[in-house]
N, C-alpha and C positions, 0 to 999 in steps of 0.2 A: 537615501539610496534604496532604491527595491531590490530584494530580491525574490527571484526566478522559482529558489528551489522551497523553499520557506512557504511560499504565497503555492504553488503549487503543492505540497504536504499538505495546506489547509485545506483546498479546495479539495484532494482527493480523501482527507478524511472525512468531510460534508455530504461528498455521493457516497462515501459507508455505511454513514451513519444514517444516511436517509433509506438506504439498500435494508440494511439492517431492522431497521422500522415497520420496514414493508414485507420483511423477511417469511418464507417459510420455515415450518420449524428445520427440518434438513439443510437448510443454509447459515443456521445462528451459529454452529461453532466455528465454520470457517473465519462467518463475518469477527465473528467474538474473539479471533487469533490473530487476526489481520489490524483489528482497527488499530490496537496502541501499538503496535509495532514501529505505527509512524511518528512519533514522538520519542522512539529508540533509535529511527533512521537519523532523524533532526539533532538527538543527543550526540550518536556516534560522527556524522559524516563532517570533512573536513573540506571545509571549499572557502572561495571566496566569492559571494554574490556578485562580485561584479565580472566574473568568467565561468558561472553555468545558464542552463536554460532548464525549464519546467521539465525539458525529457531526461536530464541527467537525473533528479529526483526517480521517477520513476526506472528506471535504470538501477541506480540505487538502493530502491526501496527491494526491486522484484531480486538485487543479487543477495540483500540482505534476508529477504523471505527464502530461500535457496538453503542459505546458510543456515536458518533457523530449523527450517525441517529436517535435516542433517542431522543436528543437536537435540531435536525433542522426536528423534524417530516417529516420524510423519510419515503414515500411512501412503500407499499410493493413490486410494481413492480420495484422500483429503486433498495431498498436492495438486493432486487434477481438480480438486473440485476449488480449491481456493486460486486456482489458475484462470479458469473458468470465471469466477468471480471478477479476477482483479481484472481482464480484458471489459467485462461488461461496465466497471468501475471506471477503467479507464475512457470507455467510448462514452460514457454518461459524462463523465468529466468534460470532455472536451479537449482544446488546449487555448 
């Protein structure tokens, strides 16, 4: 059985990590916050692959980054800037 939300966590941490690679220096700590976050989305979240789709990940991912900046008193210029990020992540992605 495939899943949806799994196979998409991969794919969007591939355009990260290639983001990342190519990175300015003023973009590595966003990227450097964001990448394993998604391995904390895929620990934490509760679903059943066979009733999501690749947007509920994402979804997921951006209410858990929410959450986290919350918690680790996340500047406003970081949130905007890792906001920023995860759109360009996401239109590199695809779906």
């Amino acid at each position: 059985m495939s899943d949806p939300f799994a196979q998409r966590a991969r794919s969007v941490q591939e355009t990260l990590l290639a983001m990342e690679a190519n990175a300015d220096d003023q973009d590595l700590f966003a990227l450097g916050y964001m990448i394993p976050q998604i391995g904390l989305v895929q620990e934490m979240a509760e679903y059943d692959p066979a009733d999501v789709t690749p947007e509920d990940f994402d979804a997921t991912y951006w209410q858990w980054l929410e959450s986290t900046f919350a918690q680790d008193n996340m500047s406003e210029a970081d949130r905007d800037q890792i906001a920023a990020l995860w759109q360009t992540a996401v239109a590199r992605t695809g779906r």
